[in-house]
C-alpha positions, 0 to 999 in steps of 0.5 A: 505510519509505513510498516515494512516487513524487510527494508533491506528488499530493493523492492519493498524499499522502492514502494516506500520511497514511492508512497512518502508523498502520500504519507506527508500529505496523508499523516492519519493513513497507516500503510503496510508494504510487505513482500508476501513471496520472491515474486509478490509484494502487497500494499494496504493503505488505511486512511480516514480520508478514502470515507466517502470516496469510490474505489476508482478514485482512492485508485487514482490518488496513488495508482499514479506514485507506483505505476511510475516505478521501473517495470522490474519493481512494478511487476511485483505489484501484486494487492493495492488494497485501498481501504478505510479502518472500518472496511480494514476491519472487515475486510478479510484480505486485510486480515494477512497484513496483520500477521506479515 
């Protein structure tokens, strides 16, 4: 599930078009692209799979679908916010994305 708070933002649209790779292999993750301001756009993905794995490597599973992004729309990369649902529902950053 990719949630999106604009999708007529050229940005936020470029992230989701970014992320569907993961998504297809990834069907339990829930992902969440929104633009918090004209200059910031924020990324939380939820999934069952990152249970167990570092941070580094959760990182290195999708840092490489937006770096990849051109500089105008990767600049706006503000959180990449990694997380699995019990750390989603403890985290309190986490805590944003359910009220954008």
């Amino acid at each position: 599930m990719i949630k999106f708070n604009d999708m007529s933002d050229a940005t936020v649209k470029a992230f989701y078009n970014a992320l569907e790779p993961y998504m297809k292999e990834h069907a339990e993750a829930k992902v969440d692209v929104y633009r918090r301001n004209s200059g910031s756009v924020r990324i939380r993905v939820v999934d069952p799979d990152f249970q167990g794995v570092s941070m580094t490597d959760r990182d290195q599973g999708l840092w490489p679908l937006v770096e990849g992004l051109p500089e105008d729309v990767f600049s706006q990369l503000s959180l990449l916010l990694l997380l699995t649902p019990n750390e989603a529902t403890d985290s309190f950053i986490s805590r944003a994305f359910e009220s954008s």
